[in-house]
N, C-alpha and C positions, 0 to 999 in steps of 0.2 A: 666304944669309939676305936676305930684302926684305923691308922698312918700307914700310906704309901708312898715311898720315892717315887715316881713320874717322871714321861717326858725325855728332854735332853742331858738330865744326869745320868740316866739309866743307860741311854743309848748311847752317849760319849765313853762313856763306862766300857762296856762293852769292848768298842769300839779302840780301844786303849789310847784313848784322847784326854787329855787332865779335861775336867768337870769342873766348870765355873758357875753358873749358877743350879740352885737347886730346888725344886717345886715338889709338893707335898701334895697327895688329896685324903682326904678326910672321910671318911664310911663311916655312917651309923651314928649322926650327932646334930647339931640343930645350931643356929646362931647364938642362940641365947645361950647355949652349955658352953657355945669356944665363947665365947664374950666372959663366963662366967669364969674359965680358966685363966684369963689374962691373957688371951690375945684382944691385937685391935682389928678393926674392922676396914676394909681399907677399898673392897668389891665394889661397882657401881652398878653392871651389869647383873650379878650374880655373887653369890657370898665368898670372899678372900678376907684373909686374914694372915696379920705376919704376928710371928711367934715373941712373947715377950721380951727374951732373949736373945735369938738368932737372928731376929727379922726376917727371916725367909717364909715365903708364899706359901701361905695351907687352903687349898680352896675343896670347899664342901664338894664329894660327887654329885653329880647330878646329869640329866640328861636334857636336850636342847629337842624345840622342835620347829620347823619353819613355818612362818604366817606370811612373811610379805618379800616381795623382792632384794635384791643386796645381800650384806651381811650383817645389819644390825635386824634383820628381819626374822627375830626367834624368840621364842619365850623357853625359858629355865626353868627346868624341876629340881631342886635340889632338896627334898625331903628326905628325913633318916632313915627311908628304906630302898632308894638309888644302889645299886649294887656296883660296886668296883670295874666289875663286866660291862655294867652299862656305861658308865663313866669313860672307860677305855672304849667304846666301841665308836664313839662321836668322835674321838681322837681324828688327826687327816689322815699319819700314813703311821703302815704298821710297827714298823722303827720307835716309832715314836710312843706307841700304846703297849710300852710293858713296864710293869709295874715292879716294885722290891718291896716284902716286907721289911719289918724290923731286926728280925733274925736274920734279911742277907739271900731268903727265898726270892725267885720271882715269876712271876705273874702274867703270860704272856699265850691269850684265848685267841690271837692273829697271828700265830706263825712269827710275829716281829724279828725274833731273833734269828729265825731261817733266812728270811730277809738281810737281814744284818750280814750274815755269812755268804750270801748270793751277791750283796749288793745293789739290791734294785728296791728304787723307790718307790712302794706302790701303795695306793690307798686302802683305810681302814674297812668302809662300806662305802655302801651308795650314797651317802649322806654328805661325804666331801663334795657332791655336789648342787648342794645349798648354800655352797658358801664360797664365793670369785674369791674373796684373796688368799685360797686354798692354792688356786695356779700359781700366784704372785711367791707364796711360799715353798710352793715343790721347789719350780723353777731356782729358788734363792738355795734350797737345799742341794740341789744340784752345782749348783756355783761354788758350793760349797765341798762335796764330797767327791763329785770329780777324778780329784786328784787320786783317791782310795778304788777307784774303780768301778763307782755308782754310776746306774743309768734308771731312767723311769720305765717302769715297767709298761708295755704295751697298751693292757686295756685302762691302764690309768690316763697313759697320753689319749687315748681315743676318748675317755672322760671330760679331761680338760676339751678337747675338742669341741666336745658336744656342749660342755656349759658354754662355751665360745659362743657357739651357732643360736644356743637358747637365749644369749643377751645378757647372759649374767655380768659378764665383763664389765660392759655399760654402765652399772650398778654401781661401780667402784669411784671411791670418792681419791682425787688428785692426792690430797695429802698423805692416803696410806700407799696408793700406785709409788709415791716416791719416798715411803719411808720405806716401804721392803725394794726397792729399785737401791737405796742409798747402800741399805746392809748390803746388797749383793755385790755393788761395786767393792766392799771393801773383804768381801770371798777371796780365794786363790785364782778360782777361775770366772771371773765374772762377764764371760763370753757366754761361756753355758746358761747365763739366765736369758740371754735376748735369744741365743738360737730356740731354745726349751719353748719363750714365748712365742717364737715365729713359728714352730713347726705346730702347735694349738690352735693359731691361727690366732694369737691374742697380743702380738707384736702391734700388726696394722691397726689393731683397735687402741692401744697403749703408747705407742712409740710410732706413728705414720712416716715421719722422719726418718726414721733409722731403716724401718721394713720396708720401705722403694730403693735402700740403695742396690739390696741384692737382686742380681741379674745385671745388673749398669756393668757394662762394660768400658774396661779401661786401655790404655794404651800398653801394648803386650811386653815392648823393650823395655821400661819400665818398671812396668806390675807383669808380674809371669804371671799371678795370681790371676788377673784377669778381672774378675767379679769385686765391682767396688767394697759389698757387702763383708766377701770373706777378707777383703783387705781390712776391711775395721775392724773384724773378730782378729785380726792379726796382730792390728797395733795394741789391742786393749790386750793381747795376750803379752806383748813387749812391755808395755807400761808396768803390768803386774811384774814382769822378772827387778823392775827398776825401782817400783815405789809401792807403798803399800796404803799410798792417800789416795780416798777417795772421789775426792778434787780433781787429783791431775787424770783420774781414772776418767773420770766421764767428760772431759778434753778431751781426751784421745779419743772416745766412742762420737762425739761429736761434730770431730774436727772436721770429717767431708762430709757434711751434710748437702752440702752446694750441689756435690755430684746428683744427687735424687732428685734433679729437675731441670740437670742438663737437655739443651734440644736437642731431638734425636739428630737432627742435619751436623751436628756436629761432632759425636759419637765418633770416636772414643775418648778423645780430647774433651775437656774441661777448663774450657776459660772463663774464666771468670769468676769460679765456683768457690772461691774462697768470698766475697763481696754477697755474691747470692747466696750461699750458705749462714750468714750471720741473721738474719729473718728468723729464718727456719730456731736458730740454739735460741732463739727470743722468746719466739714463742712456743716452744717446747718446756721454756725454763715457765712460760707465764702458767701455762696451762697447766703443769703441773706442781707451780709455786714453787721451785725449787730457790734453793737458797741464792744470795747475793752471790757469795763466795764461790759457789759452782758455777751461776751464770757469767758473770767476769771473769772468768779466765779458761770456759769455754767459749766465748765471743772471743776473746782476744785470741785463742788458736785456732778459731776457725778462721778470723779474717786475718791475719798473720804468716801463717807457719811456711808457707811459701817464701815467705821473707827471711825467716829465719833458713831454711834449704839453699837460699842463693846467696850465703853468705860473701863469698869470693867471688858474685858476679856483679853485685849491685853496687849505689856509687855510696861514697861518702856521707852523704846527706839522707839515703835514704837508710842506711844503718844506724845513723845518731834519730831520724825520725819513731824507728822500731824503739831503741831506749825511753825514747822518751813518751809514746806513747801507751808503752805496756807498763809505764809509772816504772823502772828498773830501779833510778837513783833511791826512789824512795820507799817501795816493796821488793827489793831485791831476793826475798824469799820464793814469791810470785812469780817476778822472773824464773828465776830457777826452776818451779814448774811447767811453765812455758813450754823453757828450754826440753826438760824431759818429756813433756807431751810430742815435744816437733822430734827427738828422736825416736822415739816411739814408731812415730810415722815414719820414718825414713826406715826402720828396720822391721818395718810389719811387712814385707814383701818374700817371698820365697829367695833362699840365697844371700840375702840383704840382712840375716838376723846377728851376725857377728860382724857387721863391719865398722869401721869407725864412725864418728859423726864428729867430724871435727869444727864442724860449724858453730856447735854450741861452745866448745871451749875459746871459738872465737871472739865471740860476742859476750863473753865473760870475761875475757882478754879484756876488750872492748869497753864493757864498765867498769872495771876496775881503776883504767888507764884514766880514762875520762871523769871518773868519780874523784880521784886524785888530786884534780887540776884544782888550785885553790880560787877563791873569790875574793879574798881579803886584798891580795894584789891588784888586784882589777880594778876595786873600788878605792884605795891609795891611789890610782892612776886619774883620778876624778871622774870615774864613770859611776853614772846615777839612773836608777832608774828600770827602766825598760834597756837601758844603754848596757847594762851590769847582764844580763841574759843576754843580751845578743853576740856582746863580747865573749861570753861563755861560751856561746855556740860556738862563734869563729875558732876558739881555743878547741873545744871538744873537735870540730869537723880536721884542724890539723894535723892533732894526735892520732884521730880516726886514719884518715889520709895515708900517714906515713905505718900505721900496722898495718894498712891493708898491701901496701908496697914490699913489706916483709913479710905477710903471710899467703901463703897459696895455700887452695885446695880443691876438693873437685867443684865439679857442677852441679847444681840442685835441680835439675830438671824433674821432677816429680809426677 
């Protein structure tokens, strides 16, 4: 029996990244012998096992082969004569298929580590593609490495292509589309995964929403940028400098959705596109069953964040409506991302990345002020009821009222 380190310890390694988790494979040994060592059994698909001790993942070599469309469509070999070679070569990309012995050697039959030093993502064999959520995963590796100065290698993108065109895509079931969709939001750069998927042509197929904004033309004194599309790869690149939640990340990537079905007759302008964009995060979020927490408070910046940009223009009543609608008094943490998603927006524009956004600290002004106002007085005053909110209101809209007389600032024309 011989143990190999594997995988993303290997290549973090390398890589000079600290190593968090770590995956073992196993040559030369059967179920029954790790069973008989004291490991447990834990595989569904295929034989895993975590170690009595460590708990970390030792899964037997073995090699896969395809029978049916997707990627639950393979059958496993993992008998005691599976060779480590073999084992590594079903791997996705070569990064990823070099192996360490116990002594510290390592094990690398795919160049990986040339790779490594080049920086380019590229697949193990042709076998990457049997299997869609291989794209889902480049793509997320890219999101990832990016910053280090990774790119996908050529005939790997022409690969993904081609399973594109073959339908493999189609295959992919919602709930893993947005489990590796979720990891990548929470990457450094998780622009790189939707450009990666648009240029495979697996955006349209995954994300229809997102891939018609590109080419939508915008209003030029505004957005230099021009192209709705690279405006969202902007904000979502602003978001990341600000936050590193997930949440507020795919807000920002869904905040103009509206724009992607704008009438041409009214091109370049977008009216309305905040009201007609809330559909669109609906059902994005249904189809791909994304969580509560991401669909609420990408709905609320989609049909919002305008509101929030016109802080200094709007009246009284429609800034206490904004509070009160996006539940502020009572998720003020929420808020808070809101707020960071509409700056996001506001500085995703060329020129626009360093400017203030004084709107948010407005409207944090704003609850704070109004959150203050007590209620206990109100009802001593014998108001009851429905009477006891409405009072509140009148209170909140005066205080609102008189900040807004003492603060100025720009216009949020967007």
């Amino acid at each position: 029996m011989n143990v190999y380190l594997v995988g993303g310890a290997v290549r973090d390694r390398l890589l000079g990244l600290s190593v968090k988790d770590r995956d073992w494979v196993v040559v030369g040994t059967s179920p029954k012998q790790m069973l008989a060592a004291g490991y447990h059994s834990v595989g569904k698909d295929f034989p895993v096992f975590l170690h009595p001790d460590s708990h970390e993942e030792y899964a037997l070599a073995r090699t896969e082969r395809k029978t049916k469309a997707g990627y639950h469509g393979f059958e496993f070999d993992t008998a005691a004569d599976v060779t480590l070679e073999q084992d590594l070569e079903r791997r996705d990309l070569t990064i990823n298929a070099i192996a360490e012995d116990t002594d510290g050697s390592l094990v690398d039959p795919f160049n990986g580590q040339q790779d490594l030093q080049n920086r380019v993502l590229r697949h193990v064999s042709h076998a990457f593609a049997e299997d869609p959520v291989r794209i889902l995963r480049i793509a997320r590796f890219l999101a990832r490495f990016h910053r280090l100065g990774f790119t996908i290698a050529d005939e790997t993108m022409t690969l993904m292509s081609d399973m594109v065109k073959a339908g493999e895509v189609d295959a992919l079931v919602p709930e893993r589309v947005w489990q590796e969709t979720a990891k990548a939001l929470s990457e450094p750069n998780p622009e790189q995964f939707i450009l990666a998927l648009r240029e495979c042509g697996a955006l349209k197929i995954l994300f229809p929403e997102i891939d018609r904004l590109f080419g939508v033309p915008q209003v030029k004194v505004y957005h230099p940028e021009v192209d709705t599309g690279i405006h969202v790869m902007m904000v979502l690149q602003q978001c990341c400098l600000m936050t590193d939640d997930p949440v507020t990340r795919f807000a920002a990537l869904t905040h103009d959705l509206g724009k992607g079905i704008t009438k041409a007759d009214i091109l370049p302008h977008h009216y309305g596109h905040e009201e007609d964009g809330v559909p669109l995060v609906t059902e994005l979020c249904n189809r791909l069953k994304v969580p509560n927490e991401y669909r609420q408070l990408a709905e609320l910046t989609c049909r919002y964040h305008t509101h929030i940009h016109r802080a200094f223009e709007v009246k009284p009543k429609t800034l206490l409506k904004v509070l009160t609608v996006s539940d502020a008094y009572r998720r003020p943490e929420r808020f808070k991302q809101f707020l960071q998603a509409c700056k996001a927006d506001s500085r995703g524009r060329p020129t626009f990345e360093d400017r203030a956004y004084l709107q948010a600290d407005f409207y944090e002004k704003l609850l704070e002020a109004t959150k203050a106002i007590p209620v206990k007085p109100i009802v001593e005053k014998g108001f009851k009821g429905e009477q006891v909110k409405e009072e509140l209101r009148r209170q909140r809209l005066r205080v609102i009222a008189q900040l807004r007389k003492e603060n100025q600032g720009p216009e949020g024309v967007y």
